[in-house]
C-alpha angles and dihedrals in degrees: 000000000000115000122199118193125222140122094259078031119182127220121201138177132203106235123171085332097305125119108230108191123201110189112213119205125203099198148333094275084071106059114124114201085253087073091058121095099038145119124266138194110183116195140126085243090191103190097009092238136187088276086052093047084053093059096042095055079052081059117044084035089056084051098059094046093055092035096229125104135265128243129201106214104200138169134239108216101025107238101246075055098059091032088061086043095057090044100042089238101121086128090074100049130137113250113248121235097202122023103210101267089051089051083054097050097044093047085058088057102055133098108302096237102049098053105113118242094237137011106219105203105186113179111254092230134160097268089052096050084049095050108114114221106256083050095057086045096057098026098044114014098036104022093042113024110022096205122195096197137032121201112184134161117253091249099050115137121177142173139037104347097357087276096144121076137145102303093060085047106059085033077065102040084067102052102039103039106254134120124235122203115198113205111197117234118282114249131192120175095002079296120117115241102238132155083235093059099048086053093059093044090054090046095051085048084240083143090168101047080059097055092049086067101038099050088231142037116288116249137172117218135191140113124323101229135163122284131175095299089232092140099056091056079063097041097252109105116191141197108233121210125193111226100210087198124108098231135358132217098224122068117174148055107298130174095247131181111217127208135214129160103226089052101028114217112352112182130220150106125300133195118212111196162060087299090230085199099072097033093264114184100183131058111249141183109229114181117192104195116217109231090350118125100165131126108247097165101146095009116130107234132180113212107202112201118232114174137353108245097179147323116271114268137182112242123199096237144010091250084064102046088051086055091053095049094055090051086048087054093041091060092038090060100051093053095042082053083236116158 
């Protein structure tokens, strides 16, 4: 996967010999006219599940009826983050499940038919927390970006106050000349696919239940960098990884595979957390690599998490805490089938 930096950047992979381009766009200010006349689905789409990926194929599918190309309109930061900002509530967030570079990432690895042409990021501000929804309708979706087409899920509110839904689009769609395309809610298991729902199986360690619901494990990525080197005194180095993310919704000690692409799957054991231990004040990600003795500082790596181990938990010494770790492994090993 190839990455070119810019602010209207452009992220392609390499698939059966065929350069697919996602065009991602930082802001209104850089639309071009050839990102008019397209067709749009707007949404968080926090973990970019397989209700998501539903929407997406609408999408992509609505596109190629109409030959033009899709565009994903998303928001940084999400708007229950601003909202708890605002409100100095951010204790009380929701924990992402992607951080932006990981939406981007993950885009990248779905189905080829389904990635969106462009990523649309617009700043969650104040104006645009105040636009009413008719406003965002005529200023946004008519004056800058002319759609054709509108694919939105049946629960999509929008807007101050959350005041726009279906019905005003489609109210809209009339009279301004644009299609919208309504997509039921996902269900597995006579359950709805929601982000909310994949929190809460990732809180309860119910790790398959999430990927269910996912289509795939869930992992964290980002950049291996140095931490304070603890783990080595005790003969357990680790790759740490910042979450740039308020909150997570793991907290624990997991078997994990990590990813990168110079070494391919590694797999290990991984602690997600404040390390109480060592009077940590912040959650991060430590991966200690079975039989790996390579350096992977600013490598981008993905951690997948496998199985819960055990909950987080303060020892008295370091000696202790040496002993715990082998067990971990221990443990990590035997599901893992590792000699």
């Amino acid at each position: 996967m190839r990455y070119i930096i810019a602010q209207k950047s452009r992220h392609t992979t390499k698939l059966n010999e065929k350069f697919l381009t996602m065009h991602v766009i930082r802001g209104l200010h850089n639309l071009t006219p050839a990102h008019r006349r397209g067709v749009l689905t707007i949404g968080n789409f926090d973990g970019l599940h397989l209700g998501h990926q539903a929407m997406l194929a609408l999408m992509a599918e609505t596109a190629r009826e109409k030959a033009t190309h899709s565009c994903l309109m998303n928001f940084h930061p999400l708007p229950h983050e601003y909202f708890a900002a605002r409100s100095a509530q951010t204790g009380r967030l929701r924990p992402r499940l992607l951080n932006q570079q990981e939406k981007i990432r993950t885009l990248l690895t779905l189905p080829v038919s389904i990635i969106p042409d462009n990523l649309l990021i617009l700043s969650f501000n104040a104006a645009l927390a105040a636009m009413t929804a008719e406003d965002f309708i005529q200023q946004i979706l008519i004056d800058k970006l002319a759609i054709c087409a509108l694919v939105i899920g049946d629960d999509f509110r929008f807007g101050c106050d959350r005041k726009g839904d279906c019905t005003l689009l489609q109210q809209q769609g009339q009279h301004y000349g644009f299609e919208v395309k309504v997509l039921d809610s996902h269900y597995i298991d006579n359950r709805r696919v929601s982000s909310t729902l994949i929190r809460q199986a990732l809180q309860n360690n119910q790790l398959e239940q999430a990927a269910k619901m996912l289509g795939r494990r869930y992992s964290i990525g980002g950049h291996v960098s140095h931490g304070d080197k603890r783990g080595r005194t005790i003969g357990f180095p680790t790759a740490n990884i910042h979450l740039r993310r308020p909150q997570t919704p793991l907290h624990g000690v997991y078997s994990v595979t990590m990813h990168t692409e110079k070494y391919g799957d590694i797999k290990g054991i991984a602690n997600l957390g404040s390390r109480p231990t060592v009077n940590g004040t912040r959650d991060q990600l430590e991966v200690h690599l079975f039989n790996f003795n390579q350096n992977l500082y600013g490598l981008y790596a993905c951690v997948t998490f496998m199985h819960k181990i055990r909950d987080e938990k303060t020892f008295g010494s370091f000696d202790e805490l040496k002993q715990q770790i082998l067990l971990d492994c221990e443990h990590a090993r035997e599901l893992f089938n590792i000699n």
